[in-house]
N, C-alpha and C positions, 0 to 999 in steps of 0.2 A: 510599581512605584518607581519614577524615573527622576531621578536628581540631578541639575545642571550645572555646573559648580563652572561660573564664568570670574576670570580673573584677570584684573589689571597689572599683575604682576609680569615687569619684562625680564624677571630674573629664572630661572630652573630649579635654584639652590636659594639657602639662606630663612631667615625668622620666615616671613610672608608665607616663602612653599611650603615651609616645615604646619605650619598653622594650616593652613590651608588644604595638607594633604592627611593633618590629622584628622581633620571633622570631614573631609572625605570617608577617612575610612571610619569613622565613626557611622558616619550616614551606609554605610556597604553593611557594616557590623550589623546596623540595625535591620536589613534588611531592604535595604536598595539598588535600584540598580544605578550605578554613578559616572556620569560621562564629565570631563573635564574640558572644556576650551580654555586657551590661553588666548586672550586676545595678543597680545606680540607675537604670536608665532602666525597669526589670521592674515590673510587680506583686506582690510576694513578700510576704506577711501574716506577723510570728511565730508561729512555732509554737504552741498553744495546749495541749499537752500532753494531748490528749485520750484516745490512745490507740487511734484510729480503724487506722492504720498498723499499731501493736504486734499487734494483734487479725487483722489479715487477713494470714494466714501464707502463702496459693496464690501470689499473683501474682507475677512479675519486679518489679512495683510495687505498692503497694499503694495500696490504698484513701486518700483524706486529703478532711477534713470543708469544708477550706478549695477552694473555688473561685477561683485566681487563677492566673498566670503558669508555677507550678510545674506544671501539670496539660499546657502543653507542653514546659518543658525539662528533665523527668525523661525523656522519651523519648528526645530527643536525648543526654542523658547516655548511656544503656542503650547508642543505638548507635554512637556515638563511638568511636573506635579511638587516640583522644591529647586531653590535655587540655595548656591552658597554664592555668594558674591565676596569678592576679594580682592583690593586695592592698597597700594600704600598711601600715604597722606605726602602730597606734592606741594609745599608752601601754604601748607594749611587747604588744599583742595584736592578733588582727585586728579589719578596724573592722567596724560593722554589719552593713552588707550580705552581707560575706561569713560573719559567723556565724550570721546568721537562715539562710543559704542550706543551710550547712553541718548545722543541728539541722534543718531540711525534708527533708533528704537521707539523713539516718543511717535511720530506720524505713519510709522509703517506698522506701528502694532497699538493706535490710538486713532480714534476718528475727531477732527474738530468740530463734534456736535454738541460739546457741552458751555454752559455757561456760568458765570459768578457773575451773584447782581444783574448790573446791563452788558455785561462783559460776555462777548459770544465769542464761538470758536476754539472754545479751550477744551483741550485733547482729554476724551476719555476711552478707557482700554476698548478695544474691539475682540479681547480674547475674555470674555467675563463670566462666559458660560461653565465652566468650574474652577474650584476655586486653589489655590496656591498659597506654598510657604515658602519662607526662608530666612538666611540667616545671611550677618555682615561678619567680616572680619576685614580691620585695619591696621597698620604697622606703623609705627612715625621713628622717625630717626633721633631727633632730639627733642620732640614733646612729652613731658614726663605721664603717665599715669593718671596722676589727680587731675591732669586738664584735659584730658579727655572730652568734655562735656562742653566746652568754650571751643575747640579746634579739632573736633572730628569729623570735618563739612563731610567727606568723603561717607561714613556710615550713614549720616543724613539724606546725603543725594543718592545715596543705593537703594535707602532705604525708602525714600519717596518712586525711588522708578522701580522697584517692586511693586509697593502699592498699586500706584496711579497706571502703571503700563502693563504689567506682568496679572494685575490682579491677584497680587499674593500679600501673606499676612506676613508680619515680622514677629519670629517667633526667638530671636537672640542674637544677643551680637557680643565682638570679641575685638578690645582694642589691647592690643601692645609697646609701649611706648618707649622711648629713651635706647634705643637696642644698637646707635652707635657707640653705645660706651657699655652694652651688657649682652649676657647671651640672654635666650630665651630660658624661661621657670619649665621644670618639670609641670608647676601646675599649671601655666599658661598651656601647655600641649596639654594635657590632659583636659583642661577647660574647654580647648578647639575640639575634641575628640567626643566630649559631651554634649558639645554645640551641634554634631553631624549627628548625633543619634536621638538627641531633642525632636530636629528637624524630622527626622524620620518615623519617633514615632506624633509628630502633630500631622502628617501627612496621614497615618494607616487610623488614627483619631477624625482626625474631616473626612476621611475616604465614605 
């Protein structure tokens, strides 16, 4: 049971890590095995819209023009069996890191053979053959709590390229808000820490 815990966080320290490395070890507690990428610390190039991907219909992965960091944790995605996904909230979106991450990932681990209505071309997973969890966790600086629900694009779009890329379920998610003017709750770390053992056992549950 291999947990992927990929994160938009450019920080080491601070609410995000602290959450972040809770429901990690939550997810270990319960009995996983847990690898962490930070994407800031990656080589990860933007996308360049070439079309290299779009084009190479066979593989589980596809082809991509770029040579960096993605050419090992596209594998590791493939065989990951849980993700934690973790972002701060950038202007009400996600920030960099995890959107370059996010457009590298839609055509190299999606073929454009699906369709809506007369709509052709639209990306679906090419890793579909079993199936996947995971969990969001989001941070905002000065969005309180209660609005959570109107300005958490970020859980949303993680939570969509789960789904639609990763072929995994969303089994929980975890927002924290307001945290320039508060520290983080005992219960919100303990919330994150329940979050990674959730994950853990929906995973040995579908297994």
């Amino acid at each position: 049971m291999h947990i992927l815990v990929i994160t938009g966080n450019p920080k080491k320290e601070g609410s995000l890590a602290t959450l972040t490395e809770e429901a990690a070890r939550g997810a270990s507690e319960g009995g996983a095995e847990v690898e962490m990428i930070r994407l800031a610390d990656a080589d990860i190039a933007c996308c360049r819209f070439c079309l290299k991907c779009f084009n190479d219909i066979g593989p589980d992965i596809a082809a991509c023009a770029q040579k960096d960091d993605m050419a090992e944790i596209l594998p590791k995605v493939k065989e990951a069996d849980g993700f934690i996904l973790s972002c701060p909230i950038s202007s009400g979106h996600q920030n960099a890191y995890m959107k370059i991450f996010e457009e590298r990932c839609i055509l190299t681990l999606c073929r454009p053979t699906g369709s809506v209505l007369w709509v052709t071309g639209v990306p679906e997973s090419r890793i579909t053959y079993k199936k996947r969890y995971a969990v969001t966790i989001t941070t905002a600086g000065v969005i309180p709590n209660s609005w959570r629900l109107a300005f958490n694009g970020p859980a949303r779009a993680m939570a969509s390229m789960a789904k639609n890329v990763f072929n995994a379920e969303i089994v929980g998610r975890l927002f924290a808000g307001r945290l320039i003017y508060r520290r983080l709750s005992k219960r919100e770390k303990r919330r994150a820490y329940r979050l990674g053992g959730k994950l853990a056992a929906a995973i040995k549950a579908g297994a």
